[in-house]
N, C-alpha and C positions, 0 to 999 in steps of 0.2 A: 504494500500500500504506500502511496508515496503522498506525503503530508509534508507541511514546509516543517522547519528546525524544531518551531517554535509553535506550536498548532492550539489553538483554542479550548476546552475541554470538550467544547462543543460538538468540534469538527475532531477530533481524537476519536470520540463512541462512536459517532455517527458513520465515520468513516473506516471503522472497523466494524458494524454493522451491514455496511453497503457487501464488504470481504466476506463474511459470513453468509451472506444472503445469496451470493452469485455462487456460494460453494453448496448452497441446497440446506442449510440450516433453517430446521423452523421456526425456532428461536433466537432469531441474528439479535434482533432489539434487545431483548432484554440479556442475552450472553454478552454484548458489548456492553451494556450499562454494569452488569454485574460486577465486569473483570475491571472495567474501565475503574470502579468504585473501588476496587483492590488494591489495583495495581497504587491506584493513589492516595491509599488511605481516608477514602470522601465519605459521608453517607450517602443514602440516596436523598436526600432533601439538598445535602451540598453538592451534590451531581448537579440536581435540578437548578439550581439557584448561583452555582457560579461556572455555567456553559462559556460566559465570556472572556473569564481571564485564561491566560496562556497555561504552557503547559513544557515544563522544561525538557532539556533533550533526556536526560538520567528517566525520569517518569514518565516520557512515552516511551525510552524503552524498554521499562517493567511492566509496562501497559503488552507492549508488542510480543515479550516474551509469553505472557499468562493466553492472549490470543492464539499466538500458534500453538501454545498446547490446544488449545480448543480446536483448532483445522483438523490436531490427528486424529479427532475422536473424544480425548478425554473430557468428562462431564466437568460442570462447571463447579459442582460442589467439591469434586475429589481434587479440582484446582486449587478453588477456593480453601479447602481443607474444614470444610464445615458442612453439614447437612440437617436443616429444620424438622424435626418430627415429633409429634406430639405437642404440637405448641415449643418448645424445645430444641435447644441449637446444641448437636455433637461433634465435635472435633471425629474426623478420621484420620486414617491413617493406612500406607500398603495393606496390611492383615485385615482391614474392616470392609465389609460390606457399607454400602450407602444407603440408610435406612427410607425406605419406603414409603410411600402413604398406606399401598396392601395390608402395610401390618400395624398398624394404628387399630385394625377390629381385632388382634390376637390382644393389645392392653386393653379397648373394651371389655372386653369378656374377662380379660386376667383380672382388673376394677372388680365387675359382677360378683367374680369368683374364691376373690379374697375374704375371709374372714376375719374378724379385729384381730389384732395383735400376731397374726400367723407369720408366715415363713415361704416365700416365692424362690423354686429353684427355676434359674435361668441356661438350658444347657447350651454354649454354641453362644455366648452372651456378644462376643464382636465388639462393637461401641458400648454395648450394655445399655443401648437404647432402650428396647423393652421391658427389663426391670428398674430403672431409671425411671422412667414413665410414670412405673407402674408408682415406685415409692415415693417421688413428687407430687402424686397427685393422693396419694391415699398415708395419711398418716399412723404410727404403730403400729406398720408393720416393717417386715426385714426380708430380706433377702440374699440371696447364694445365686454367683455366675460362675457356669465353668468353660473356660478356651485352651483349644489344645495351642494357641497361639501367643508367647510374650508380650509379644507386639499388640497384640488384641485387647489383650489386659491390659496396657499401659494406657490402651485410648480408654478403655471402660473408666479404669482410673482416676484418671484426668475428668473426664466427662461429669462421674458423681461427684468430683470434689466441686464443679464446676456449679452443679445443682445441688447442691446442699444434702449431699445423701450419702458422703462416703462410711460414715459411720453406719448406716443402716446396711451397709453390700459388701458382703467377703467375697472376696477375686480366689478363687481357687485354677491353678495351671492344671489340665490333663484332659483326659478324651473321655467325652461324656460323664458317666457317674464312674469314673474310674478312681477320682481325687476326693469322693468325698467321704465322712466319716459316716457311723452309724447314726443316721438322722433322719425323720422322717418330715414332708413335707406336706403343706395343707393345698400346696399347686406347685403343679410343672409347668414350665411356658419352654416351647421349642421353635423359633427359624429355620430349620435346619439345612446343607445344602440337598435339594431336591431336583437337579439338573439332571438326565440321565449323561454319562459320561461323553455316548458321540456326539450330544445334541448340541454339547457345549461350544462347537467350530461354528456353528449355527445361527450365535447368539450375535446382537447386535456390538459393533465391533465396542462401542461403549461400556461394555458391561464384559464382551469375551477380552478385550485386551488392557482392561484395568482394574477390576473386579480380583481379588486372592481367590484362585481356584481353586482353592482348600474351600471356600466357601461355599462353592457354588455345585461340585461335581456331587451326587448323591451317588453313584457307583450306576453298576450299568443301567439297571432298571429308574434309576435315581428315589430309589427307597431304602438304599442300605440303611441311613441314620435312623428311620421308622421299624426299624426292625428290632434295634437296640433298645430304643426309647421303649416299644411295644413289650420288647421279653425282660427287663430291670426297670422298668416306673412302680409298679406295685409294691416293692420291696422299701421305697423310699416314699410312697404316698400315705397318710396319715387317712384314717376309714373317712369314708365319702370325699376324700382330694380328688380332686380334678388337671388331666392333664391334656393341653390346649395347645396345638404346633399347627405352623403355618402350611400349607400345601400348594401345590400347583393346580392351576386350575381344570385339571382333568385327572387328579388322583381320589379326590372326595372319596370315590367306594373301595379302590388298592389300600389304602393307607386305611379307610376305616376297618375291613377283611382284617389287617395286620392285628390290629386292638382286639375284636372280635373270637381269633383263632390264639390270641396271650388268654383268654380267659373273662375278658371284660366284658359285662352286660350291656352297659348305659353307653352309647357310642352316638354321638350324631356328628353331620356335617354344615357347618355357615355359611354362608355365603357374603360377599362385600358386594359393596355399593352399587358395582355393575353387573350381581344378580350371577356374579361365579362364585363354586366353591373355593374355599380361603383356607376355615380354618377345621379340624376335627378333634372335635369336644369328646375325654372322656372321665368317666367318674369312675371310683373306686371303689367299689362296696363290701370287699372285706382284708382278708387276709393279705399275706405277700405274693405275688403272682410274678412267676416267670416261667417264660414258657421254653421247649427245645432248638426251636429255629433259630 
């Protein structure tokens, strides 16, 4: 893009919107305002409100750097290093997923599903957006996240000191309920990844070429993690807990069969806003259940 030395802030967004737009972006406008806002440290009220003063060469070229990441693909949040969800701003990072609006009905229902003062295991916790959420918005109660990822944990970390929760949320390191103690919980919440493995080349390059594919691959059928979750949840759910994981929009009956064929009665399927299945709710009605598969 060729701008004079010295370019307006004006003609700076605008003219990296024009870049974005001829490249088939459908979001030129506002990925140029966003980055533009970054790169300069502005809000968007001081976006709006000082278009006319200049713009030195140092600061459009942070400006220009943050845009060509955007030409390759990469999303504006994983730029940005922040993602809004649940009302709520998370720092990410390489190891996290970019949390979703999808999964804003797994903390409804997590909400629902809480009892005062209980204990919310988060498995696959990432940013630890969804227990995060959960304890921000519902007071007395606590929670447990576990990542087989350091790096996952660090942003979890960060993120509840962020929102005033870190005292409520132990970061436990390991693969699924591998790290935790003998504890039982009054809810399970799971993201898990649910991608089947070839699908993943598939995916848009947004998400296949900047996305931890640790997060993302569910094995080949992309139901390995429901299998775990389905044959060791009952052993850690406290009598009538509920355990509540996100799905793909065409696993609703796979993934409920999983729960169903561990022993579990009470199994249903949600659906989100645009009338797919999302989430599969199940309850616990007695003993410790796990199953051979």
């Amino acid at each position: 893009m060729q701008l004079s030395q010295t370019p307006t802030i004006g003609a700076l967004w605008r003219g990296w919107r024009d870049v974005l737009s001829r490249l088939g972006f459908a979001t030129a406008a506002l990925d140029a305002k966003l980055l533009t806002q970054h790169g300069l440290g502005l809000s968007a009220l001081e976006l709006a409100t000082q278009e006319n003063e200049t713009v030195d060469e140092s600061g459009a070229a942070r400006v220009a750097d943050l845009l060509q990441r955007r030409m390759t693909g990469e999303s504006v949040a994983r730029i940005i290093g922040v993602r809004a969800f649940y009302g709520l701003d998370f720092a990410l990072n390489a190891a996290t997923l970019e949390p979703r609006p999808d999964t804003e009905l797994l903390v409804d229902l997590a909400l629902a599903a809480m009892p005062e003062g209980g204990t919310v295991l988060d498995l696959g916790t990432g940013t630890g957006c969804i227990a995060i959420a959960v304890l921000a918005n519902m007071a007395g109660i606590s929670a447990v996240g576990v990542d087989l990822s350091p790096l996952a944990l660090q942003a979890a970390q960060a993120n509840a000191a962020r929102h005033g929760v870190a005292e409520r949320l132990t970061l436990l390191e390991g693969s699924w309920f591998e790290p935790l103690p003998a504890q039982r919980f009054e809810l399970i919440v799971a993201n898990p990844p649910y991608i089947a493995s070839a699908v993943i080349e598939t995916l848009a390059g947004e998400v296949r070429d900047f996305d931890p594919q640790l997060a993302l691959d569910g094995g080949p059928d992309g139901l390995a993690p429901y299998r775990i979750i389905a044959r060791h949840a009952g052993r850690f759910l406290q009598e009538n807990g509920q355990v509540l994981v996100e799905i793909g929009h065409d696993q609703g009956a796979s993934v409920s069969a999983l729960f169903l064929e561990a022993g579990y009665e009470d199994v249903s399927v949600r659906q989100d806003l645009a009338g797919l299945d999302r989430v599969v709710c199940v309850r616990h009605m007695g003993a410790g259940i796990e199953c051979s598969f």
